[in-house]
C-alpha positions in Angstrom: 98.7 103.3 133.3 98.6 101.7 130.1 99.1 102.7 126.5 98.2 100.7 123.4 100.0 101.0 120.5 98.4 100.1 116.8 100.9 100.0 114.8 104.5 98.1 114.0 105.8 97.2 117.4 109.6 96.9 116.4 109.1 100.5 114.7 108.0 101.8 118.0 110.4 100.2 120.0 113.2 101.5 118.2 112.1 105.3 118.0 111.1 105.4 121.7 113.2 108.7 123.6 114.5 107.4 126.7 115.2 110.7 128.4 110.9 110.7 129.0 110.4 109.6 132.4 106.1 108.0 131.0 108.0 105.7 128.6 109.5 103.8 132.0 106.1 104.1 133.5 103.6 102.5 131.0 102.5 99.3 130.6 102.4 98.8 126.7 99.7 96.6 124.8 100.3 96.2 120.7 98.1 95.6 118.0 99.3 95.3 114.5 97.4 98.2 111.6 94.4 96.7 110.6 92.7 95.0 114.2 89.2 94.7 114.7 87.3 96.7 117.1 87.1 93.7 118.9 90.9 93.2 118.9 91.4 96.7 120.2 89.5 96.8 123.4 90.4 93.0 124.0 94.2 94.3 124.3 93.4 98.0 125.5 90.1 99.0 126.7 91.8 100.2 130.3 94.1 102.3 128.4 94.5 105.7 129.1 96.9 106.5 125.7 96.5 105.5 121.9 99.3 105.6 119.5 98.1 104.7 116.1 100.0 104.3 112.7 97.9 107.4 110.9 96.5 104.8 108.1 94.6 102.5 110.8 91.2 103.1 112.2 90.2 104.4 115.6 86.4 104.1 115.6 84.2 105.9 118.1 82.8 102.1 119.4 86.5 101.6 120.4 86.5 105.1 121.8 83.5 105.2 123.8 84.4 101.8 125.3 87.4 102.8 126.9 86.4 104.9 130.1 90.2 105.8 130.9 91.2 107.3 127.4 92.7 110.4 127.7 94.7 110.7 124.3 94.4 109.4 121.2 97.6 110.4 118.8 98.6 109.6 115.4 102.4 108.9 115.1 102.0 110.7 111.9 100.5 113.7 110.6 96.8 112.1 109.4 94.3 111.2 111.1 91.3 110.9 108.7 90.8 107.3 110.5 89.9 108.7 113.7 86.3 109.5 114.8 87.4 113.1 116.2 83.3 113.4 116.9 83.5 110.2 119.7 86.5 111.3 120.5 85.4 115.1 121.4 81.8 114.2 122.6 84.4 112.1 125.3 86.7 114.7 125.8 89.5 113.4 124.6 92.5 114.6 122.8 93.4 114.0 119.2 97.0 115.1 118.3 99.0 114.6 115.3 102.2 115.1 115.0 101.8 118.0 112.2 105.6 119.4 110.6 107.5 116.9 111.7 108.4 115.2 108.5 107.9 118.5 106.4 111.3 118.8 105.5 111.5 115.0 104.6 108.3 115.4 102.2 109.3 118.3 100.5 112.6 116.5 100.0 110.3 113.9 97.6 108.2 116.4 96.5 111.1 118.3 94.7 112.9 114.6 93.8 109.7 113.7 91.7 109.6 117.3 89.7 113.6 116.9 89.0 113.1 113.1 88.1 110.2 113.5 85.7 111.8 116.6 84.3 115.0 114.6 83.5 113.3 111.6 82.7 115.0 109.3 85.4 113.4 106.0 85.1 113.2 105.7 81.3 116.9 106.7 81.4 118.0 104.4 83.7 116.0 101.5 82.1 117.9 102.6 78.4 121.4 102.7 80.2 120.7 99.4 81.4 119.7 98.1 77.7 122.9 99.6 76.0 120.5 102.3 74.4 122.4 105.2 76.2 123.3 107.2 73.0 120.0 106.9 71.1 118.5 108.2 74.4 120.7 110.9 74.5 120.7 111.8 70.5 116.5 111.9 71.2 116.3 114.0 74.3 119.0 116.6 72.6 116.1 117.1 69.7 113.2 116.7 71.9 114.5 118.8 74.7 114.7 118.7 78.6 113.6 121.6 80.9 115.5 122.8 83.7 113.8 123.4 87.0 114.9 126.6 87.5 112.7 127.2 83.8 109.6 126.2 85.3 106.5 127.6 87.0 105.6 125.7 89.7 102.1 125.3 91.6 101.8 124.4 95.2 98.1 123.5 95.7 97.5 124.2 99.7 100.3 126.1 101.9 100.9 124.6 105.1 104.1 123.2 106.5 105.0 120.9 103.6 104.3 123.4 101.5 106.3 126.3 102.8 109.0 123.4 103.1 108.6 123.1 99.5 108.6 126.3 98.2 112.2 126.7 100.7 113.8 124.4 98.6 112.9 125.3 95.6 114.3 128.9 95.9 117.8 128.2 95.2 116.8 126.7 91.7 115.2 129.6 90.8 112.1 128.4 89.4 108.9 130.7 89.7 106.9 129.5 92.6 103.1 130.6 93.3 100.6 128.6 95.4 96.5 128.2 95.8 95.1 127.9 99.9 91.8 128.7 100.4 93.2 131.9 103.0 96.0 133.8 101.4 98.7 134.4 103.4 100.2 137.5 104.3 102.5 139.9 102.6 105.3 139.2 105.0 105.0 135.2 104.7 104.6 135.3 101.1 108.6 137.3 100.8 109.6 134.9 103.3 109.0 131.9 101.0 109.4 133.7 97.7 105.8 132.5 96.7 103.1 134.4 95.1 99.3 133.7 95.5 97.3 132.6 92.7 93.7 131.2 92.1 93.2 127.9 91.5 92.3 127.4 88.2 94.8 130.1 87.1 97.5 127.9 88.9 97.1 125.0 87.3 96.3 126.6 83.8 99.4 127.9 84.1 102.4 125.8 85.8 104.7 123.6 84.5 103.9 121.2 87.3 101.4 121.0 90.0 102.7 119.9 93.4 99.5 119.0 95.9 99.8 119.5 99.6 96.6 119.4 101.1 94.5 117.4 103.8 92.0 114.9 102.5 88.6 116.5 103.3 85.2 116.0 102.0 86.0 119.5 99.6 89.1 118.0 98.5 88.6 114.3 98.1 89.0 113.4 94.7 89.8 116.8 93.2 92.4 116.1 90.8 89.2 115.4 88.4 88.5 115.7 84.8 87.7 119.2 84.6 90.8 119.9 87.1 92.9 117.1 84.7 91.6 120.0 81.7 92.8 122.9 82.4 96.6 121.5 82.9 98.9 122.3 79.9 99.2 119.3 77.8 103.7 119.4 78.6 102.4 119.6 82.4 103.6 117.1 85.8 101.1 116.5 88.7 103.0 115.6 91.6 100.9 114.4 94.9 103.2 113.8 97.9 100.0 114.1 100.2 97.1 111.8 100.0 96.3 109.6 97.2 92.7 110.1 97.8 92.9 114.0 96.2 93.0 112.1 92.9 90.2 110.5 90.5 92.4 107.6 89.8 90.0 107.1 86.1 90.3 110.7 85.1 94.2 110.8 85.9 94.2 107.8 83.9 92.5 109.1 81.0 94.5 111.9 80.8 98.0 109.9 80.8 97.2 107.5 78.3 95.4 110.4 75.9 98.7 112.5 76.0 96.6 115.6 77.8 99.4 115.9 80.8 103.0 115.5 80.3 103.3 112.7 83.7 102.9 112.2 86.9 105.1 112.0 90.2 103.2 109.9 92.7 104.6 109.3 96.7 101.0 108.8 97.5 98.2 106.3 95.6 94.8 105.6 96.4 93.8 103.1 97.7 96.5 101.5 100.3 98.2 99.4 100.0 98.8 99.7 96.0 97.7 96.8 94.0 99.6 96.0 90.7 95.9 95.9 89.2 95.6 99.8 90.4 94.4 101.8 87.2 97.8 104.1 88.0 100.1 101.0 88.0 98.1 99.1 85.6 99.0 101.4 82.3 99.7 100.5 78.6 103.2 101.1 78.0 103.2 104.6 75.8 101.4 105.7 80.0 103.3 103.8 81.8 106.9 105.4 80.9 105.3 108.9 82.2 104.7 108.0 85.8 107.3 107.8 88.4 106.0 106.3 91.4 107.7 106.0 95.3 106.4 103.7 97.7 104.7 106.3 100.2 108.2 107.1 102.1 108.5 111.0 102.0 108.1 110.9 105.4 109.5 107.8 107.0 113.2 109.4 107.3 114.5 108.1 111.0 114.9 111.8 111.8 111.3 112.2 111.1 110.7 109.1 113.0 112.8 110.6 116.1 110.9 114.0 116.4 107.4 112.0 115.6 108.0 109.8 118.5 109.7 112.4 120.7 106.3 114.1 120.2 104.2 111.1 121.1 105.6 110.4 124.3 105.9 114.5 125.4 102.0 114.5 125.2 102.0 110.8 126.7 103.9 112.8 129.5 102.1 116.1 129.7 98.5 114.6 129.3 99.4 112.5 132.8 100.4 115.5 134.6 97.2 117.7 133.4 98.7 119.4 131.1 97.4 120.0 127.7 99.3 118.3 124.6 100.4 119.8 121.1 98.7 119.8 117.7 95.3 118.5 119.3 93.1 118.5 116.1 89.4 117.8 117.4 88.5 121.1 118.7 89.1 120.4 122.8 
């Protein structure tokens, strides 16, 4: 049996379990993110696996030219590249590896709020240019909010989330959250959240954290009129998918002063540009945007439990079993 893997071959290599008796059994082709069509079913078109790097494509061409294809998994959690139609109509798995780097996102999710709170960057850069006391003579007058004084918004509530709100308990900051299904009573105490409406959540919070998928109701939500109703001393943090923002109206309403900044692990599109209208900011913008390079997840103990959950369906998918997280409906 084969499996091809698109993705970073040394990545793969190093995060493969050895306790799985299919990862001694495989042949393994590679293709690097970003292959052709062409290039795909030239390496792997008798394979019966896929492990793709969740950024790359799997189009339903490749798909439906592969008659042994039994599974098709993302070594991450998205899988908006994958035509889960083709891959359906064929009867094949798609799996993700949901929650495993829940923990390691909400990690970055909470570093952003503290760091655009305390005004990390700026302070480092004035540290560096001997400015230290002015700094601190400035932010005395101006103030600096503690996280445990703020109200914070966690648009969507699934396993980053929940991660989320966990560690934001012990700093005792007011937590609510927007999902389009309230959760119950019971899981609501669990994470010390509270449910509010959307609008009402982001009229409201001192910053608004984003943790939903990209779908055709959420792409590009973080709009003008959503941009509007945030409090003009407000953060936006997105640790999920760049593609929830309106990159222009964002924009807009850093450089006109209407939100306080912005904490970005995620930018659309990938891979950043320094022309990108978020990197690309006058300077007064600029200083209110802390970016991270798309690494909430890539922790190696994420990596470890994302590959350890590749090769278990590898394994369970060639002895008829059905795999975890399958996202296409089958």
């Amino acid at each position: 049996m084969k499996a091809l893997i698109i993705g970073n071959r040394d990545r793969f290599e190093k995060y493969m379990p050895e306790d799985i008796g299919i990862t001694r059994e495989l042949e393994l082709v590679f293709c690097k993110r970003g292959s052709s069509d062409g290039e795909l079913l030239a390496a792997g078109r008798d394979a019966v696996f896929i492990a793709a790097d969740p950024m790359t494509t799997v189009s339903g061409d490749v798909i439906r030219q592969m008659p042994n294809l039994k599974l098709i998994h993302s070594e991450g959690v998205g899988f908006n590249g994958f035509d889960l139609d083709a891959a359906r109509e064929r009867g094949v798995y798609v799996c993700n590896c949901r929650g495993v780097n829940a923990g390691a996102v909400a990690e970055q999710a909470v570093l952003l709020m503290l760091a655009l709170l305390r005004g990390l960057v700026t302070g480092d850069r004035a540290e560096r240019q001997g400015r230290q006391i002015a700094v601190k003579e400035q932010t005395m007058v101006q103030g600096m909010r503690e996280l445990s004084d703020c109200r914070v918004g966690l648009v969507g509530f699934g396993d980053i989330a929940r991660a989320t709100a966990q560690r934001l308990r012990p700093f005792g900051c007011q937590v609510v959250y927007y999902a389009p299904h309230r959760r119950d009573p019971e899981t609501e105490a669990k994470y010390g959240v509270s449910y509010s409406a959307l609008e009402e959540l982001v009229r409201t919070c001192d910053i608004v954290s984003l943790h939903l998928p990209v779908t055709e109701e959420t792409r590009g939500m973080v709009d003008e009129h959503f941009l509007s109703l945030m409090r003009p001393d407000a953060y936006l943090v997105n640790t999920a998918r760049g593609d929830l923002v309106d990159n222009g109206a964002l924009r807009r309403a850093l450089i006109e002063g209407r939100i306080a900044g912005a904490g970005l692990d995620t930018v659309y599109p990938e891979p950043t540009e320094a022309d990108n209208p978020l990197v690309d900011l006058p300077e007064s913008a600029a200083d209110r945007v802390i970016f991270s390079p798309h690494i909430g997840g890539i922790t190696t103990s994420s990596f470890k439990r994302a590959h350890r959950l590749i090769w278990q369906s590898f394994d369970d998918v060639s002895k008829g079993k059905r795999p975890e997280n399958i996202v296409n409906g089958l």
